[in-house]
N, C-alpha and C positions, 0 to 999 in steps of 0.2 A: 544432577543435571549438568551440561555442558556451561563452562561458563563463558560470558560475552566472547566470539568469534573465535574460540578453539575449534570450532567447525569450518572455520574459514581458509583454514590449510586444504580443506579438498576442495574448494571451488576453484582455489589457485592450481591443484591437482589438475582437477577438468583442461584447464586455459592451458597450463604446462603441454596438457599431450594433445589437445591439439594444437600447439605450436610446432611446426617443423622444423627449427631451428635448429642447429647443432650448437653443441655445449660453447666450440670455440666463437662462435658470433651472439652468447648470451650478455643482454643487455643488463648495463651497470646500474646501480640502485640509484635513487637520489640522490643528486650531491648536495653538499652544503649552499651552492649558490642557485640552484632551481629553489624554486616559487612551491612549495609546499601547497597542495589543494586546500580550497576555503570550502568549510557549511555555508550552503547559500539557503536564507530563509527565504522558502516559498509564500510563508505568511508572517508579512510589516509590521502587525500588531496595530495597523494603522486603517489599511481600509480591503478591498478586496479587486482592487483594478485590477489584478492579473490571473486573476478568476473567471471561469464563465459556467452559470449555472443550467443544469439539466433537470426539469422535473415532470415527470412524467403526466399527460394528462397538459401538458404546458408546451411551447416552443421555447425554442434555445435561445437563451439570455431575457427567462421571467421568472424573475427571483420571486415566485409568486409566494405573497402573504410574510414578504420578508424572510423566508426561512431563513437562510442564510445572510449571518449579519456580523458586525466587526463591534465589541462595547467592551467595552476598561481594559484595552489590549487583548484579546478573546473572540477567535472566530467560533461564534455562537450559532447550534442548530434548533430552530425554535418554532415554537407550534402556538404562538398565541393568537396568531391570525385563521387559526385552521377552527372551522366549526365543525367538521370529520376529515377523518385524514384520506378515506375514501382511494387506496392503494396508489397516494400520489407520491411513490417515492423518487428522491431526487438525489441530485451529485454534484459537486461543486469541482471543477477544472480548472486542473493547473495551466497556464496560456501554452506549454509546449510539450514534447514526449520526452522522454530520457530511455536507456538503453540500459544501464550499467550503474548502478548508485547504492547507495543506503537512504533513505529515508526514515525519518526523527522524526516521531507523532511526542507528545505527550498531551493526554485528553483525560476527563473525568464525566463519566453520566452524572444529570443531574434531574431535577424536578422528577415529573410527572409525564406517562405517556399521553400523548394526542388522543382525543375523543375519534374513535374506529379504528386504532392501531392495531395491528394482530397480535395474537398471545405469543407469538416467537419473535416478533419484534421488539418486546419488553427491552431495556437496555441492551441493547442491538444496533450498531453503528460495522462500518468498515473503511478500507483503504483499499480503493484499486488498484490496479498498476500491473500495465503494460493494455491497459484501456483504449478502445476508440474514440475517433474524437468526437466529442460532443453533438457537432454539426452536422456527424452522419448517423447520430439517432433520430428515431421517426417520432412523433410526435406524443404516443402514445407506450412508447418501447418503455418498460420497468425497469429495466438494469444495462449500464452498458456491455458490453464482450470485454470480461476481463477478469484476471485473478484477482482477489479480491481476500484481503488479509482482514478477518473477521476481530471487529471489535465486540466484546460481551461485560458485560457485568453482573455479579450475584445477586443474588436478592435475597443476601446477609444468613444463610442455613446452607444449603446445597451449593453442590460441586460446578462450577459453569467455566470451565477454561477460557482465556481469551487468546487471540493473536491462531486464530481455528484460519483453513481453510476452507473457500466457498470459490464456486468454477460457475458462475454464468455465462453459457455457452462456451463452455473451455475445458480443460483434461487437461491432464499433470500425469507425469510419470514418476511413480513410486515402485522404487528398485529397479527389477526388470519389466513391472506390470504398469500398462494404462490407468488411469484412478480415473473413473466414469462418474462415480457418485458422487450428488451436489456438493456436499461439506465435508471435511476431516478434522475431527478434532485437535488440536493439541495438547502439549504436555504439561501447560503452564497451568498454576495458583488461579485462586476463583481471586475476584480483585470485589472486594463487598463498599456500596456505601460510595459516596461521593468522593473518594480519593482520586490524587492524581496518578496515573500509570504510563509510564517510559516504554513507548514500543518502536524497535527497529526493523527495517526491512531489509537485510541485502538481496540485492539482485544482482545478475551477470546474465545481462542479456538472454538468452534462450536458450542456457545450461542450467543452471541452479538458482534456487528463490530462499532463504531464511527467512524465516520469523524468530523474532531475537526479545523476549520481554523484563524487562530488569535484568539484564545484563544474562540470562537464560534465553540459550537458544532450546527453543520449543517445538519447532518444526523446519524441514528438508523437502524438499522435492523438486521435479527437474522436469526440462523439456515443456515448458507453457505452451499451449498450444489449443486455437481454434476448434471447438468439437462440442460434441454434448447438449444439452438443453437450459432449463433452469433460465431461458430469456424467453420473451415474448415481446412480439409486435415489432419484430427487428427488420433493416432491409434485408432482403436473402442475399443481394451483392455486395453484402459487408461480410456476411458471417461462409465463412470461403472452410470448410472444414477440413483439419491435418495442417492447415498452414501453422509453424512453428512463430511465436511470439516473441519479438527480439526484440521489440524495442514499443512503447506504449504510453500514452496519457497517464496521470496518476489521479485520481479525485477522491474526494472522501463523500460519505451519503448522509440522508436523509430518512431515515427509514421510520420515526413515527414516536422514538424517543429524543429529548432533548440531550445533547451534549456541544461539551466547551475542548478547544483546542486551544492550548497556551504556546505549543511549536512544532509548528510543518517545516521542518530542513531537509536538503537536502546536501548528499556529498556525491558528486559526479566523478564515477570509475570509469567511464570510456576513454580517458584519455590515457589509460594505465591496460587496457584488457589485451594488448599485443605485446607488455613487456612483464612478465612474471615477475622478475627481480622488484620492479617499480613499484607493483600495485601489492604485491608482499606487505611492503615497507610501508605503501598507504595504511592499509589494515591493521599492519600492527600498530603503529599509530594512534589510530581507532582505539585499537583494545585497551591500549597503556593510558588512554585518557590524555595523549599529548597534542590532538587537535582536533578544536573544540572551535567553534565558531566567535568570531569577534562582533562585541559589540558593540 
């Protein structure tokens, strides 16, 4: 497999040709005296004020039954309030959108699925991103409009890749071809058993998406964009089809099994997506393990 962000030369590839610029007005890398970009953790380990929860079957901001919860530093997804889960799946939102980032999970399934969970929900978790906002789901809508970097786990025998792609009302383009269908698997390790698992997102805006898991990049595709099915109960003047996806909410779900999130970060690339030389130098960065978030 590729390893952590050797793939990341073609997304700067992408950005390079569409930049117009000629060679003589190409911009200089970081200097020594610029402000090197910081991980900003989306989740404080503290509590969840910059959150706002969606669950379906509920109105926007009813954390119903506790799901979503903050205990021994741990945003925890939890069903002990649930007597069926009853297809109430939900989402927890990040307070603002991003365009251009990597985002840092590292999560572990734990316990036991909800009484009425479905049989593909079994450790079954994800990360959305480039999401609507919460506010303009209907009250009853399943899933919001968004790509949707599929979290899985084994069940300790068989094959269950993690860090899959899943398109709730949305299409991705693979190669030269549309990709229509709900999920695409990845390339990554079944991850068995309560361990912790390291999963990255890069994005650029509404060119290229990674899935990046233990330092394996597992999956590629381009062009997010508006289309498809795989949502219900949505406004029809949200979901606007062919519009390209360039910038989006990130939230993570609720879908019927328990899991724990020990770091939601994130590193913000918009401020680097008009100077090749710059966001290079972010990346490699990145890869070399030379910045890493302060704690």
């Amino acid at each position: 497999m590729k390893q952590l962000f050797y793939v990341l030369c073609l997304g700067a590839f992408i950005i390079s040709c569409q930049t117009k610029t000629k060679d003589k007005n190409k911009a200089e890398p970081l200097t020594k005296t610029e402000k090197a970009p910081e991980w900003i953790p989306l989740f404080n380990g503290k509590d969840l004020n910059d959150w706002t929860v969606k669950i379906s079957k509920h109105e926007v901001g009813d954390n119903y039954a506790n799901t979503f919860r903050v205990e021994d530093g741990l945003m925890k997804v939890s069903y002990d309030g649930y007597e069926n889960f009853d297809r109430q799946y939900g989402h927890i939102f990040y307070k603002k959108p991003f365009s251009a980032y990597i985002l840092r999970l590292e999560y572990r399934f734990t316990g036991e699925q909800a009484p009425g969970g479905e049989g593909w929900a079994w450790r079954n978790s994800g990360a959305m991103l480039h999401g609507q906002a919460p506010e303009s789901m209907l009250k009853d809508q399943d899933f919001p409009i968004s790509i949707e970097a599929q979290i899985l786990g084994g069940n300790g025998s068989d094959p269950r890749p993690t860090g899959n792609l899943c398109t709730p009302g949305t299409n991705v383009v693979l190669g030269d071809s549309l990709y229509t269908d709900h999920c695409l698997n990845s390339s990554s390790k079944t991850y068995h058993g309560d361990q912790w698992v390291h999963m990255d997102m890069l994005v650029l805006g509404d060119s290229v998406i990674h899935h990046i898991v233990e330092k394996d990049t597992v999956l590629t595709y381009y062009k997010p964009q508006i289309g498809g099915g795989s949502v219900s109960d949505f406004d029809a003047g949200v979901k606007k089809d062919g519009i390209l996806l360039k910038e989006g909410y990130i939230s993570l779900q609720s879908e019927s099994h328990p899991i724990e999130f020990r770091k939601v970060d994130l590193l913000d690339l918009e401020p680097y997506m008009n100077n090749k030389n710059k966001l290079e130098e972010v990346l490699k960065k990145v890869r070399d393990q030379k910045l890493e978030k302060q704690n």
